[in-house]
N, C-alpha and C positions, 0 to 999 in steps of 0.2 A: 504494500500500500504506500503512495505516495504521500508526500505533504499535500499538495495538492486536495488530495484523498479526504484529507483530514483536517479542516476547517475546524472542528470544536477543539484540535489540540494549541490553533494559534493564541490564541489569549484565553491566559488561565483565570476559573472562576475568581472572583474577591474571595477575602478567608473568613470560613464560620458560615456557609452558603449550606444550608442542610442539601444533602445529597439527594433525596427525593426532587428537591427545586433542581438541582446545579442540573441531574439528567434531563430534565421535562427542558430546561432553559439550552440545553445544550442538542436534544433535539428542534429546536423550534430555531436556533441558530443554524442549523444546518439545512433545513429545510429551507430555508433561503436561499438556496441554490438552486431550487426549482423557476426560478425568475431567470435565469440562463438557458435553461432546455426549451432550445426552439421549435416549433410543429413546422409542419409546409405550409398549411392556410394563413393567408395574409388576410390583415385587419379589414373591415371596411372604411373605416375613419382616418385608416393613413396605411401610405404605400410599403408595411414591412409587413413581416412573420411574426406573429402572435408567439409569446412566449406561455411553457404550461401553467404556471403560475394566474396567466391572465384568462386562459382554457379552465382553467377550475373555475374563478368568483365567474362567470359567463354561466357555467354549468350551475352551478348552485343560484344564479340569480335564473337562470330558469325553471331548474325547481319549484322553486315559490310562487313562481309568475304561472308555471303551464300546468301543477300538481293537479288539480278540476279535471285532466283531460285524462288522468291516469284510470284504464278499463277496471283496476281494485283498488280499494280504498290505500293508502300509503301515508306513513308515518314521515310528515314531512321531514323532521328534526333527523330522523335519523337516514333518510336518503338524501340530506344534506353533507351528511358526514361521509356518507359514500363518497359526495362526487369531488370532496375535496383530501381524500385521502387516497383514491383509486390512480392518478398521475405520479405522485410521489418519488414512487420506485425509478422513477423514468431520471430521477437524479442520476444516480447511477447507470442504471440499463438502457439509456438513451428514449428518444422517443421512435417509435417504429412506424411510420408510414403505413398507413392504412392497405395501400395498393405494392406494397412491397414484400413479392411471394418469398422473398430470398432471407428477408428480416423476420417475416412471419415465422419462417423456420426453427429458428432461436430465441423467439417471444418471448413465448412462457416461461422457460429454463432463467435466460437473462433477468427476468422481474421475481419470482421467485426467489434468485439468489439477492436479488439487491433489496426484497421485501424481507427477508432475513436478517438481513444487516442492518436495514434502517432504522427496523421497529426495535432494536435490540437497544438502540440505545437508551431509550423510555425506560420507567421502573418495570420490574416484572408485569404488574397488573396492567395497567396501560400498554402494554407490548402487545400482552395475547389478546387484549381488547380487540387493539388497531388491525393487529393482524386476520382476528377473525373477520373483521367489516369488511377490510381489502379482498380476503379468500370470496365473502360472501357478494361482491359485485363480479368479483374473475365468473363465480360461477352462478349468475342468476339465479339463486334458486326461490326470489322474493320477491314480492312484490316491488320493494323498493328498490331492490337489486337491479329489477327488471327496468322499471323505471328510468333509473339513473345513469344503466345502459343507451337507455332510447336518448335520454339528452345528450349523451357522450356523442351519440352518432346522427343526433338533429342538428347541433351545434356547428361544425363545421359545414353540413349540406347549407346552414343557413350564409355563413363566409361566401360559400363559392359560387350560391347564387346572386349575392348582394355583389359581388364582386365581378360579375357576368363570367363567369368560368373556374376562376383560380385555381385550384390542384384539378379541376376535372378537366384540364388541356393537359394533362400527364399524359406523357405518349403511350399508347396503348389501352386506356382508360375508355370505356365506351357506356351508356346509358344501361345497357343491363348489368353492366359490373357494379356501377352506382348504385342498382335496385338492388343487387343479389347484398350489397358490403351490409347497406342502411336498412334490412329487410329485418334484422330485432328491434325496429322501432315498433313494430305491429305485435309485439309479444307482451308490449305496455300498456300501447293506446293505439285505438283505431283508428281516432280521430287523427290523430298526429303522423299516422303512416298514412291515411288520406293524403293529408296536405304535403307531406314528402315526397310522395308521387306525383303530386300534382305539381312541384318544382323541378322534380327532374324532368316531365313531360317538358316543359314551359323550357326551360333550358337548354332539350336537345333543341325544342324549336327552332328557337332563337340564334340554335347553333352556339351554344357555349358550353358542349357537351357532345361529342361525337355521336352519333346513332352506330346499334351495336351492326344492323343490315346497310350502314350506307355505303 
């Protein structure tokens, strides 16, 4: 491990910091590093790449704003915590492009090992907490899970239409690839996979989206 690596070793707590705080403090210092890990979808408000850090508060402010649309009832608070702990790992394991079969590869394994490392640094209790939330969005198995998946994967559709294209001029990228990636938004709300079809429709249109027969 490098220095680099290891941001909570550069400056040591103050003295007398009870150790329950100094770990919770010394995670939440390093998680500041999620404000570096950049995605491919660029902002609609300005010409660059959205960083994950700015991909979470998006998420969780749609939570709150789209929760009504969700097909089961969902605990707002806690698929809140989903959608701000479920990037994290990406400190580490980088962030994987949606449309990259070759990174898909290595996904799971990569987030996994760095969901191992991160949470560890919390007290015990808080560890297995955090960890179980993370496990429980990897693997949908809840409603809120479900949920906080669809916005993970409404969220950027929403960039790249606002943006007349953005990551969907990836070369090779076409209109059913975009149905087939975004098609767990319908495992949440119906409503919301409605209206995601109806953008990607409107986009191949318009031609900022390849058609997969053209």
């Amino acid at each position: 491990m490098t220095d680099d690596d290891r941001l909570i070793d550069r400056v040591p707590q103050p003295p007398d910091v009870p150790s329950r705080l100094a770990a919770q403090i010394a995670f939440i210092v390093e998680v500041d590093r999620l404000k570096t890990v950049l995605r491919r979808s660029v902002l609609v408000a300005d010409d660059r790449r959205e960083n994950d850090a700015e991909h979470s508060w998006h998420l969780a402010l749609m939570v709150t704003v789209l929760a009504e649309y969700a097909d089961e009832p969902i605990d707002v608070g806690r698929t809140l915590k989903l959608v701000l702990l479920h990037d994290l790992v990406e400190i580490y394991a980088g962030d994987t492009f949606l449309y990259d079969e070759e990174g898909a590869a290595t996904q799971e394994a990569r987030e996994r090992e760095a969901a191992d490392r991160l949470f560890a640094l919390l007290p015990d209790d808080q560890c297995a907490g955090f960890r179980a939330l993370w496990d429980e969005f990897e693997e949908r198995r809840t409603p809120e899970a479900r949920f906080a998946k669809a916005m993970d994967r409404l969220q950027p559709l929403l960039l790249n239409y606002n943006n007349k294209g953005g990551t969907w001029r990836t070369p090779g990228v076409t209109d059913a690839d975009v149905r087939r990636r975004k098609s767990v938004i319908g495992d949440a709300s119906a409503d919301l996979w409605s209206y995601a079809r109806t953008l990607i429709a409107e986009g191949t249109r318009r031609e900022w989206l390849p058609a997969a027969d053209a």
